[in-house]
N, C-alpha and C positions, 0 to 999 in steps of 0.2 A: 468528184472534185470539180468537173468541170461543169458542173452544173450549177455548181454555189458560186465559182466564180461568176456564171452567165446570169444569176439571180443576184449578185452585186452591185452589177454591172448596169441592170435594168433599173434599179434603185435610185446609182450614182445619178443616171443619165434621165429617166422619164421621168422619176417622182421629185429628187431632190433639184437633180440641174446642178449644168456642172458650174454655173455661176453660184448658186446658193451651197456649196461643199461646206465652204469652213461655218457657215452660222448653223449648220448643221452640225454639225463636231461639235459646236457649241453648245448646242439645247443639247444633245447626247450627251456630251458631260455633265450639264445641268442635273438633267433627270437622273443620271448617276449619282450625282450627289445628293440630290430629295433620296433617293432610294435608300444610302448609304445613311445620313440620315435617321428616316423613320425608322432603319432596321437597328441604329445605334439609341436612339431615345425609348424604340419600344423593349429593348433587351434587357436597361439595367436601367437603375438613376443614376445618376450622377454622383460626386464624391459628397461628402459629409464630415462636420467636425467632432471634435473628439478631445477628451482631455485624459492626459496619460495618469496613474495612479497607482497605488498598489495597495496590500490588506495591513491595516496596521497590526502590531502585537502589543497585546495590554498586558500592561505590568502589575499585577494583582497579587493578593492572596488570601488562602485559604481559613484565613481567621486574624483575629484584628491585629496592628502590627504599629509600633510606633518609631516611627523616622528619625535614625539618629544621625546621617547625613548621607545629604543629595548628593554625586559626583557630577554629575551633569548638567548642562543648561539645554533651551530648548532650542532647535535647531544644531546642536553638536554632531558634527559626523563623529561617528563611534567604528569600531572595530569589532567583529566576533570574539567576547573573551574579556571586553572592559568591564571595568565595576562602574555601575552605574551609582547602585544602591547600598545602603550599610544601615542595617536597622537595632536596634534599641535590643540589648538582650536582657536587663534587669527584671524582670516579671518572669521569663525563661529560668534564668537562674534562679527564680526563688522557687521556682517549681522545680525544676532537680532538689536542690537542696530537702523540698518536703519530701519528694519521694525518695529519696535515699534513706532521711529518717525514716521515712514508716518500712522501708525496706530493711533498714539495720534491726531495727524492732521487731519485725514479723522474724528474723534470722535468726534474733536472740531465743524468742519465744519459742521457733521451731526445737533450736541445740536443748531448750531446756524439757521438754516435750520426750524428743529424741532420749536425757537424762533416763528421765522418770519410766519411759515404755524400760528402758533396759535392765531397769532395776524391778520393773515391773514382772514383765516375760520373759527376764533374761538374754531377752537380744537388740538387737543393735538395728534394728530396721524400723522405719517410721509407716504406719500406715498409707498405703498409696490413694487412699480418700481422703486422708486428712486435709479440711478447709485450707489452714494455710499455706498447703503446697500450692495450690491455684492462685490464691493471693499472692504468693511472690511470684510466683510466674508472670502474672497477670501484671505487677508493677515493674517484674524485669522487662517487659516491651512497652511496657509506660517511660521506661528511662531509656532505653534502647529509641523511644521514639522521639523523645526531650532530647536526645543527643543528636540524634540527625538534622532535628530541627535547628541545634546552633550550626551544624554547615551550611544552611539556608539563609543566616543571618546578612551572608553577601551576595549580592544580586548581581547578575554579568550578563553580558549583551552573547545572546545567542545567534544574532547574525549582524554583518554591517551594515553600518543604516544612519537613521538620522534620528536623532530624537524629536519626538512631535511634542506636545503639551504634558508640563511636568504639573501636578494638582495639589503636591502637598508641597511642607515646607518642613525643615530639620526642625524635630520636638514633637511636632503637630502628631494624633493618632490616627488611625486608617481602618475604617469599617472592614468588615470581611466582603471580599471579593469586589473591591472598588478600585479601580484602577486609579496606581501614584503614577505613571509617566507609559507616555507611547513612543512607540519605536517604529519607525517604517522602515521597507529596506532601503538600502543606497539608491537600487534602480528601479524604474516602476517595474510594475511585473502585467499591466493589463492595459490597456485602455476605455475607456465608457464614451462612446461616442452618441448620437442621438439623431434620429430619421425625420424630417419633416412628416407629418399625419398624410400631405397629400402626394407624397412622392411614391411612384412606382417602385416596390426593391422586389426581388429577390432571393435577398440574405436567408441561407440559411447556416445552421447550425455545423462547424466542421470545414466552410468553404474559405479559402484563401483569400487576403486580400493587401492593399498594400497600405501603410502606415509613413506617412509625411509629413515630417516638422515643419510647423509654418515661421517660425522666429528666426531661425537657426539654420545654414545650409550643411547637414548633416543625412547622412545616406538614407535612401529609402527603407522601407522596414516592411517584414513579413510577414503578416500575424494571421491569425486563428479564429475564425470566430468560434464562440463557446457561448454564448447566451444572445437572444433575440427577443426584445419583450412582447409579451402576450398582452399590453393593455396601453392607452394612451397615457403619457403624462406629460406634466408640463414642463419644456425643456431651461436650463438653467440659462442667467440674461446673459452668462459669458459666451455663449456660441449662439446668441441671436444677433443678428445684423440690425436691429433695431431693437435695443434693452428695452423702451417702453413697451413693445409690443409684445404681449404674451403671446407666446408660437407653442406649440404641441405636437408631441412626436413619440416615438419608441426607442427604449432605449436596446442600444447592439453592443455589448460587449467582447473583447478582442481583445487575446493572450499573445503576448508579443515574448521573444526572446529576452533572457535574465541582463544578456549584455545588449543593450541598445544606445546609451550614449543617451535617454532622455531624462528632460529631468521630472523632479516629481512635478504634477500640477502644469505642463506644456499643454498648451493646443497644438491638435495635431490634425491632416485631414486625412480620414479613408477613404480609399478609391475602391470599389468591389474591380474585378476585371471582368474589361471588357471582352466578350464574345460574340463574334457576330452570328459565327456559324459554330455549332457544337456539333462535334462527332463526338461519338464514345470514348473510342480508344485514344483519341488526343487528349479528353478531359482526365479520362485517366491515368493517364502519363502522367499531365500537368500537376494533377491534385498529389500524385505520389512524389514529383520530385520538391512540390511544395513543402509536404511536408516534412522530409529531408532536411530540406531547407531550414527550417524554423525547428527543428528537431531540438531540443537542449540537450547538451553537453552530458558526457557519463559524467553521475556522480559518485564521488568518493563517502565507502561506507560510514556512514555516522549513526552517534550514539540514539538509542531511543529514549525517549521523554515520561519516564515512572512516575507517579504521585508519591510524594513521601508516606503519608498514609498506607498506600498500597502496598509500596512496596517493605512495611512492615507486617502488614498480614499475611503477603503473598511472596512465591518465589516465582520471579517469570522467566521464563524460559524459552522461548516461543520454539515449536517444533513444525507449524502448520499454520498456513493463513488463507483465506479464504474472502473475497472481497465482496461488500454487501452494497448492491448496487441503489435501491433505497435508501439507505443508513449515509451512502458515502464514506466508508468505513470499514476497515478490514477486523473481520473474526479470527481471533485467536488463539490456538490451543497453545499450551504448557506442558514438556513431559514431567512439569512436578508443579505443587498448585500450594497448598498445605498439609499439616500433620493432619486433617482429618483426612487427606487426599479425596476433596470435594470437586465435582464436576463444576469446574466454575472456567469461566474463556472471557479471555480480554478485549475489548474493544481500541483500534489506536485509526489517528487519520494517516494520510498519505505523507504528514510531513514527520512521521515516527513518534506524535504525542499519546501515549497511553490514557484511556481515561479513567477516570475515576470511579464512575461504576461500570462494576464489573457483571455477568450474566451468569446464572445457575441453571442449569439444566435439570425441571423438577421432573421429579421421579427414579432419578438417577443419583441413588446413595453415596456409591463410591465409586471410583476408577483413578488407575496408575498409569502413569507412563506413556499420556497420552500421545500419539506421534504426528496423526496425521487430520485432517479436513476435509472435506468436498462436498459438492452441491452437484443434484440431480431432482432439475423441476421444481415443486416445491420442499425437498425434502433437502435435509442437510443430515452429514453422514458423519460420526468419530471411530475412529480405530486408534486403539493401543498395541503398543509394542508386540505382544502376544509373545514376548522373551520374559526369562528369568528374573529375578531378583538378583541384587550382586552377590547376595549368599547362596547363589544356587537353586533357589525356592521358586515351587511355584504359585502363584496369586491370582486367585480368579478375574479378580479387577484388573491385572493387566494384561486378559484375554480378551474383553469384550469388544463387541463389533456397532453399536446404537444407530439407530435412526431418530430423527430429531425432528419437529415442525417447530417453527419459528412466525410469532405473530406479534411485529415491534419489536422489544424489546425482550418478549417473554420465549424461554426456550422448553419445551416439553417432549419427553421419551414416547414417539411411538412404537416402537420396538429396537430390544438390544438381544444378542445372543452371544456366549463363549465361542467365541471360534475356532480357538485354536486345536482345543480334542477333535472338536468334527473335522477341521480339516486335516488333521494330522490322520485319523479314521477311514477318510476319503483316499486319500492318497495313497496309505498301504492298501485298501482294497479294489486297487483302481490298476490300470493298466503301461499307465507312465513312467517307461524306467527312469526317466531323467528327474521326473519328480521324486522318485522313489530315494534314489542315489543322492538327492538333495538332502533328504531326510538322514540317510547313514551318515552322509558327512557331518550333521549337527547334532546325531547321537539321539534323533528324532524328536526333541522338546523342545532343543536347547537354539532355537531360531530367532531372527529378528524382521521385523517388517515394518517399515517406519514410511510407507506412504502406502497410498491407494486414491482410486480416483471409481468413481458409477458412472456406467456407459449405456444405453440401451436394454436396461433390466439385469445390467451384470456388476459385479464388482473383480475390479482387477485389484490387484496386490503385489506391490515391489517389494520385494525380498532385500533387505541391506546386510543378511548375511546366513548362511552361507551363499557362498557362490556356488554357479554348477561347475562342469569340467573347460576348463579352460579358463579360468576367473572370468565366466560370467555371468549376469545378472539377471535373476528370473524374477520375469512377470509374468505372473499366475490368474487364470479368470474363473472366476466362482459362477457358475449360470443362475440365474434368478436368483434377485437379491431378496426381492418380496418374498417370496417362498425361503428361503433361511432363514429370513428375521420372525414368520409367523409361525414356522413348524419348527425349527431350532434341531434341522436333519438337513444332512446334506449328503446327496447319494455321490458316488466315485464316479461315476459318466457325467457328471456337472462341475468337478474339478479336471483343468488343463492346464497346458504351458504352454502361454500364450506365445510371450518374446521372450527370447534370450538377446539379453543387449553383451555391446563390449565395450567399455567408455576405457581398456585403456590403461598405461600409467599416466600420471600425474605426478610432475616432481619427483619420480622413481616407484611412487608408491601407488597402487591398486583402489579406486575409486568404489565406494561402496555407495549405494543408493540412500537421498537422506528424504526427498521429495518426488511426484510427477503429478502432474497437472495437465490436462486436456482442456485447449481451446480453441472451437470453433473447427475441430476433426485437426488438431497439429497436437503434438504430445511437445512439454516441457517438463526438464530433469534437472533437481540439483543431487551432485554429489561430495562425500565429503573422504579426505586422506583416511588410511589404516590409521596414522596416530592421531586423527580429528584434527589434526594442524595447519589443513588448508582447504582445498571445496575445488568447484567449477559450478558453473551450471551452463547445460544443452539444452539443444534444437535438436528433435528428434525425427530425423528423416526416413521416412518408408516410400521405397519401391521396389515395386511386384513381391509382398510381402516380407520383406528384409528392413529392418527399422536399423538405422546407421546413427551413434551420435555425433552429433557437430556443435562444437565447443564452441560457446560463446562467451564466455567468461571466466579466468580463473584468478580467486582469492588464496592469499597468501596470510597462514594466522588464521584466519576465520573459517568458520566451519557455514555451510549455506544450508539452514534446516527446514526452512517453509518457501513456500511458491505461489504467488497469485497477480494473474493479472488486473493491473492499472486501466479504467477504460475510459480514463479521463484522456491520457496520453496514447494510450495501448501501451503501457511499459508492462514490465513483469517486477513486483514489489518482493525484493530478496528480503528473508529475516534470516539473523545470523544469531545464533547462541552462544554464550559466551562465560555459561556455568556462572560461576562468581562476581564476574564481571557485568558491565551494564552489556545489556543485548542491543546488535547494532542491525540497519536496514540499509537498503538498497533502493536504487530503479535502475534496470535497464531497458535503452527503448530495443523495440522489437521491430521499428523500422527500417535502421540500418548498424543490426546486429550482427558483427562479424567475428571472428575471433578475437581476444583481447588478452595480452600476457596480463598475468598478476602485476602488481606493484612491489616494489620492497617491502613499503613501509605502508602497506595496506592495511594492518594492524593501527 
């Protein structure tokens, strides 16, 4: 210490003088400031403009339609739930009308058929090939689909918003799939801002940054970056300082919070933040309370978005979802599909819209009661029920275990096996009381297993019923999945019990397993009531080999049957089944995922 004083001291006095002190203090701040400075210009650029916006929704459809009156004008705020649209039904009507006639006809013709066979062969039974049984079939979901289509006739605002440019007029007719009017939301939902070519950034994709109205003194904003462009282009002349001068740049796109107070079409400027020094564990901090911050709001479960079409072919159900990180789009099983009970899975995006075409899994004739999904590498996995029929019955189709490659759009069986004789086979010849006693309690056929997830060459298997001793919940691990699906044997030292969970009552009642889902080495659980009249879904906590669940959510009315993470947000995409009813979705985020009571009126 007293050395550095004595090396101070020689400074003050030989080098600087104690006459020149303060113009010395002064170039030392100087050079402080160059330093402070080049370490600020060399770190980031500077702020950059930006114009706030969102994705419009076009108002279309699916075969020509003609306009028998507008509700709205352009620019209107609207409501969730307004009628916008009311369209022409006279050409609708006349098509009921024909098919009913030839429906009454094929009716008559049948009764009189029916006559003749009875008088014929003495009985009263119609041949079950007979053409016109299929013909009337075939025209009952011809009328069956004419009738749905007049609930279509009125059009309503699926979210609040503004209307943007209306294109037709009351009378006028409307091509197929041409949009009659746009709808943006109330709030923007992004920003598109744009980087000078010669400006130093950093941006990347995921990093925090701050969003600043330039018109209007309204609070700073948090946003997200989510797209960085890969190529030059030329920026628009509203955020050039000089419109005659063509400027060229990148464009950076930024996900802001739903509520922000902007309006559509605001310039706004990004600031990236500034860092001068970066440690680790501060960026880390920072980036996690950011995104906290900017986190959206839990949403309340809403309906999903069926095509009409579809949903006269198809009955959807969803039991399992699986999210396809290419496609941007979540895969879907059904525990019911149609009467042929064909292997076909639904496609929907992140905002609960079903699409229209649907996927077949070729080489795969039939299966029932599909439950569950999962991806492991390039392969993608289905498992059914491997329970009874409601009469008691068993169905090979809803034993099987399939392995699947997926190339685009096309789905194909690499291998499938019955599972459920081999592992019921394994388990009596195996060592495992507890598995064994699983078995007595369900009278050993009569089992249910409505998830599973592939780990490291294994498949695990959630039991939703029976439970073991103490109502709890067994998950079972098959060794080598490869080896079951090729030899279609499975030895008893390769069947274990892996976890026994305890999730618990719920509203009085005992939580039965409906989903689980592994990401990124964390297990996620949805479960659902004994009378299927309410759910939860968990966080499944392991240490020093004891897996604990932690309730993160419980639904009231709904049942929680598929699980897939979101990795646009990192949320966890809930599907809810709802038998007759339209099936509804979820997000929850998983960033500041706590407990959360049900709602009332969650339903």
């Amino acid at each position: 210490m007293k050395s550095i004083k004595k090396l101070i001291t020689i400074i003050q006095e030989d080098i600087v003088g104690t006459d020149n002190r303060y113009m010395a203090m002064v170039w030392a701040a100087c050079l402080a400031g160059v330093v402070a400075l080049s370490f600020y210009m060399g770190s980031e650029s500077m702020s950059f403009l930006g114009v706030a916006d969102s994705r419009e929704l076009q108002v279309n459809f699916e075969s020509p339609v003609e306009i028998k009156r507008i509700h709205v004008l352009a620019g209107q705020m609207v409501k969730k739930g307004d009628l916008l649209i009311e369209l022409n039904q006279s050409e609708l009507n006349s098509r009921l009308r024909l098919a009913r006639s030839q429906m009454a006809k094929l009716q008559s013709e049948m009764k009189v058929r029916q006559h003749l066979n009875s008088i014929v062969s003495n009985s009263s039974s119609v041949d079950l090939a007979d053409p016109l049984a299929v013909d009337i079939e075939d025209l009952g979901q011809e009328i069956e689909y004419l009738e749905l289509q007049k609930k279509n006739l009125y059009v309503f605002a699926e979210v609040d918003g503004i209307v943007g440019a209306v294109n037709f007029k009351k009378g006028e007719k409307v091509p197929a799939f041409t949009s009659v009017l746009t709808l943006s939301p109330a709030n923007p939902s992004y920003v598109e801002g744009f980087v000078h070519e010669n400006l130093q950034t950093k941006l990347e994709i995921g990093k925090t940054v701050s969003v600043v109205p330039l018109t209007r003194g309204h609070a700073t904003l948090q946003g997200k970056i989510v797209s960085v462009g890969s190529r030059i282009i030329l920026m628009p002349p509203r955020l050039m300082h000089f419109p005659n001068v063509q400027i060229w740049g990148r464009e950076v796109v930024v996900e802001i919070p739903s509520q922000n107070g902007l309006l559509l079409g605001e310039k706004v400027q990004i600031k990236p933040k500034f860092e001068l020094f970066s440690f680790p564990i501060a960026v880390a901090a920072t980036e996690t309370a950011s995104a906290a911050a900017i986190a959206e709001p839990e949403m309340a479960p809403q309906a999903m978005h069926l095509p009409s079409g579809l949903g006269r072919r198809y009955s959807f159900e969803p039991s399992g979802v699986l999210y396809l990180e290419d496609l941007k789009k979540y895969l879907i099983v059904s525990d019911d599909t149609d009467k042929k009970k064909s292997a076909t899975l639904f496609l929907a995006d992140r905002d609960g819209k079903v699409d229209d075409q649907v996927l077949t899994v070729a080489g795969l004739d039939k299966i029932s009661d599909l439950e569950s999904i999962s991806q492991s590498g390039d392969s993608i996995y289905i498992l059914a029920s491997q329970g009874l029929t409601k009469k008691g019955k068993e169905k090979s189709e809803r034993n099987l275990f399939v392995e699947i490659k997926r190339s685009g759009l096309d789905l194909s069986v690499v291998g499938q096996v019955e599972l459920k004789p081999l592992l019921i086979k394994a388990i009596k010849a195996g060592q495992d009381k507890a598995l064994q006693a699983l078995l007595k309690s369900a009278d050993e056929d009569d089992f249910e297993i409505e998830s599973h997830f592939v780990d490291g060459g294994d498949l695990y298997l959630g039991f939703k019923e029976p439970f073991l001793e103490g109502d709890k919940t067994a998950i079972v691990v098959v060794k080598g999945v490869d080896a079951l699906l090729k030899t279609k044997t499975l030895k008893s030292e390769n069947v274990a019990l892996w976890k026994a969970l305890d999730f618990g009552k719920n509203q009085g009642q005992s939580q039965r397993l409906s989903d689980l889902i592994k990401i990124k080495g964390r297990l996620y659980a949805a479960t659902v009531c004994d009378d299927e009249n309410c759910g939860a879904v968990w966080r499944l906590q392991e240490n020093q080999g004891v897996v604990t669940p932690e309730l993160i959510r419980e639904f009231k009315g709904l049942k929680p049957e598929g699980l897939a993470l979101d990795t646009k947000d990192s949320s966890l995409f809930v599907a809810f089944d709802l038998k007759d009813e339209t099936a509804k979705f979820t997000r929850l985020s998983l960033q500041n995922a706590v407990k959360a009571p049900a709602k009332k009126n969650e339903k």
